[in-house]
C-alpha positions in Angstrom: -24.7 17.8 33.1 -25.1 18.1 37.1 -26.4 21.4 37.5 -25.2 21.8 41.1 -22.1 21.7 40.1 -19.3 23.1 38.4 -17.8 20.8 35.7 -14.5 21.3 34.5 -13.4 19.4 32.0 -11.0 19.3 29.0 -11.9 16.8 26.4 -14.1 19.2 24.3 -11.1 21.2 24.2 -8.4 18.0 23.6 -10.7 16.7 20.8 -11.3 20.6 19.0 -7.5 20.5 18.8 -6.7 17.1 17.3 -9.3 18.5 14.6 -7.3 21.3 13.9 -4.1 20.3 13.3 -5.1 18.0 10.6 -7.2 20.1 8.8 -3.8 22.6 9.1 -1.6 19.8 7.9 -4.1 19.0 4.7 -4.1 22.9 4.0 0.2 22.9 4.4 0.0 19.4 1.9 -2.2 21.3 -0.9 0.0 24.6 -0.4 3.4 22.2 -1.0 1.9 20.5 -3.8 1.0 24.3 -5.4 4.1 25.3 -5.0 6.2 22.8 -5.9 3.9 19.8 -7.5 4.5 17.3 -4.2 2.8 16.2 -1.2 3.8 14.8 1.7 3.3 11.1 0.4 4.4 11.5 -3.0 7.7 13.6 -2.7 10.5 10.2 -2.4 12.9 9.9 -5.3 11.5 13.9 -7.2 14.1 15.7 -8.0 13.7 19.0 -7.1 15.8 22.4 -7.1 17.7 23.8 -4.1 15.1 26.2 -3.7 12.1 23.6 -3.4 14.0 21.5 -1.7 14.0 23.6 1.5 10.3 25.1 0.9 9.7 20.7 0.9 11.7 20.2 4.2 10.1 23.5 6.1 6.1 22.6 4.7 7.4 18.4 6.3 8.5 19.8 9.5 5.5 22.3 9.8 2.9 19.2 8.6 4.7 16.9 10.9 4.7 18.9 13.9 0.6 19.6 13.2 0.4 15.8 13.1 1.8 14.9 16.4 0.1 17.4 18.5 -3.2 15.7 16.7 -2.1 12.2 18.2 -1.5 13.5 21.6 -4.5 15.6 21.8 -6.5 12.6 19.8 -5.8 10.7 23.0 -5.7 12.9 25.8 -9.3 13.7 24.6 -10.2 9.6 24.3 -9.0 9.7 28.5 -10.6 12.9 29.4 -13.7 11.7 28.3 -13.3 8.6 29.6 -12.7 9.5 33.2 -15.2 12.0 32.9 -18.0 9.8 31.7 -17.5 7.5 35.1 -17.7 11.4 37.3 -20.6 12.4 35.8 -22.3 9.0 36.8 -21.3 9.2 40.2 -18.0 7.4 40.4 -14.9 9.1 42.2 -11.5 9.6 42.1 -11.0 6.5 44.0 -12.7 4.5 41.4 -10.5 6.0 38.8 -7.1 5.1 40.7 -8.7 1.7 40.9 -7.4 1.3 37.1 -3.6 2.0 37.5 -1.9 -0.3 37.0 -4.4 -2.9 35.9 -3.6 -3.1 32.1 -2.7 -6.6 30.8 -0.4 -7.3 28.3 -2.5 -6.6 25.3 -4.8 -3.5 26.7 -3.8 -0.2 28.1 -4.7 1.0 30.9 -6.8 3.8 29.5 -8.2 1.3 26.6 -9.4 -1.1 29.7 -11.5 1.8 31.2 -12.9 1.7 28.6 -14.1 -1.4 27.9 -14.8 -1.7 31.6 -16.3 1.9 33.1 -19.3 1.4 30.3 -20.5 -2.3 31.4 -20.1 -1.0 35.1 -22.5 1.7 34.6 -24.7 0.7 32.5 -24.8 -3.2 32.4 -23.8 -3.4 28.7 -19.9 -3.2 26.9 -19.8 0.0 24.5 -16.7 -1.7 22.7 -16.5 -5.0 22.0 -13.0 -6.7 21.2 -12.3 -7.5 17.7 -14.5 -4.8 16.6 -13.5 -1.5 14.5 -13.8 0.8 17.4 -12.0 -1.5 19.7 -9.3 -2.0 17.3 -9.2 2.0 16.4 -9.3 3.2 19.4 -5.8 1.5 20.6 -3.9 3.3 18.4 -4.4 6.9 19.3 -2.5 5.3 22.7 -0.2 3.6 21.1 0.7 6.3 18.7 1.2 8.9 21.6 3.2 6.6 23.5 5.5 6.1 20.2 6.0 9.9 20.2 6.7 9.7 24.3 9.0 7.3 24.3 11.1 8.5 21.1 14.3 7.8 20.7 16.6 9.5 18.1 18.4 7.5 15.8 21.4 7.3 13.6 22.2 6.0 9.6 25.5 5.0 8.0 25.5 8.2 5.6 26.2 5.7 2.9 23.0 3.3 3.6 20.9 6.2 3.0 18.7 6.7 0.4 18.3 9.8 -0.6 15.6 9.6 -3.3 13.4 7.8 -1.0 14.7 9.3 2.2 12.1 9.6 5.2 11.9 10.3 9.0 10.5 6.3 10.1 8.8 8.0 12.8 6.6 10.6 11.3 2.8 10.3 11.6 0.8 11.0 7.8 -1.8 12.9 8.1 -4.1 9.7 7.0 -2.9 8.7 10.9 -3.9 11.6 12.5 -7.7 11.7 10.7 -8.0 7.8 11.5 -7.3 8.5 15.0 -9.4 11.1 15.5 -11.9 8.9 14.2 -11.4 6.5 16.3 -11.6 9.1 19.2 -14.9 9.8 18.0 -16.2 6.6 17.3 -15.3 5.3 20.7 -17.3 8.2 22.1 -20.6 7.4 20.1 -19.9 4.2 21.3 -20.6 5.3 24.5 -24.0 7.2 23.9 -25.1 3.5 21.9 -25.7 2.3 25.4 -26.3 5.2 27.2 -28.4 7.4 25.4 -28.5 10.0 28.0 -24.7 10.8 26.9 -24.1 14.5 25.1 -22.1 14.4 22.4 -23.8 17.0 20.6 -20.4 19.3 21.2 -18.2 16.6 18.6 -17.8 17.4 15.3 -18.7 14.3 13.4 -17.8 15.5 9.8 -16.3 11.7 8.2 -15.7 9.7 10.6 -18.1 6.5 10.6 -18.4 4.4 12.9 
């Protein structure tokens, strides 16, 4: 904290948010499995009555609609922090700009700041590739840009099966807690080599490094 300024920030606000909706979706899951003895994984090929048949298809839209503003917010928060980690040590907004464009083919641009902001600051690389938070933190990205880059799509009526019938582009909530995780992972990663990092603000609760 610089106290002569004024921060404004969002990613304490990005990350409360991707906490939320899971913890929503989880509560939605258990109330679909009270009322009608399913969850959202274990629902394919039930039969069920008319009746629970649409309380199934409103609690799914309702738990899938939780789960992708959880991916988005999961990474908006992982390049809020991001950019303002390299603020608060002094970098600008022409340092920042320095990273469009510069992705290669198997990083994104906002996985690259953060493999590279760290070791410029502080001499040292908070993630390493081919390690768990590396790995983690690329999907959050790459799950946000799935849902920003969606494209509908239609079935022959007659390939469809409709005991096992599923929307290929919905996010479980088991996605949505793993990337948060990995949000939150990367971010201790950060304090591991710059202990003078606050991240007293995240709420921790399961997620491991």
């Amino acid at each position: 904290m610089n106290w002569d300024k004024v921060e404004f920030t969002n990613h304490e606000a990005y990350l409360e948010i991707a906490l939320e909706k899971p913890i929503f979706s989880q509560k939605t899951d258990a109330d679909l499995n009270t009322q009608i003895g399913v969850t959202s994984l274990n629902y394919q090929g039930v039969s069920l009555s008319p009746e629970n048949a649409s309380c199934l298809i409103h609690k799914l839209q309702l738990i899938n609609k939780s789960n992708m503003i959880s991916v988005v917010f999961s990474a908006l928060a992982a390049e809020s922090f991001i950019n303002y980690y390299a603020l608060s040590k002094g970098k600008d907004e022409a340092y920042l700009r320095r990273f469009k464009g510069s992705k290669s083919k198997r990083l994104s641009e906002s996985v690259f700041k953060w493999i590279d902001i760290p070791n410029e600051i502080t001499g040292r690389f908070a993630l390493n590739e081919g390690s768990a938070e590396f790995s983690g933190l690329q999907k959050p990205f790459t799950d946000r840009n799935t849902l920003a880059h969606y494209k509908a799509s239609l079935q022959d009526l007659q390939s469809v099966d409709f005991s096992n019938i599923q929307d290929p582009n919905a996010i479980t909530i088991q996605d949505v807690q793993s990337n948060y995780c990995a949000t939150v992972n990367a971010i201790r990663s950060i304090q591991n080599v710059d202990p003078d990092i606050d991240i007293s603000w995240m709420h921790i609760g399961e997620c491991i490094a």
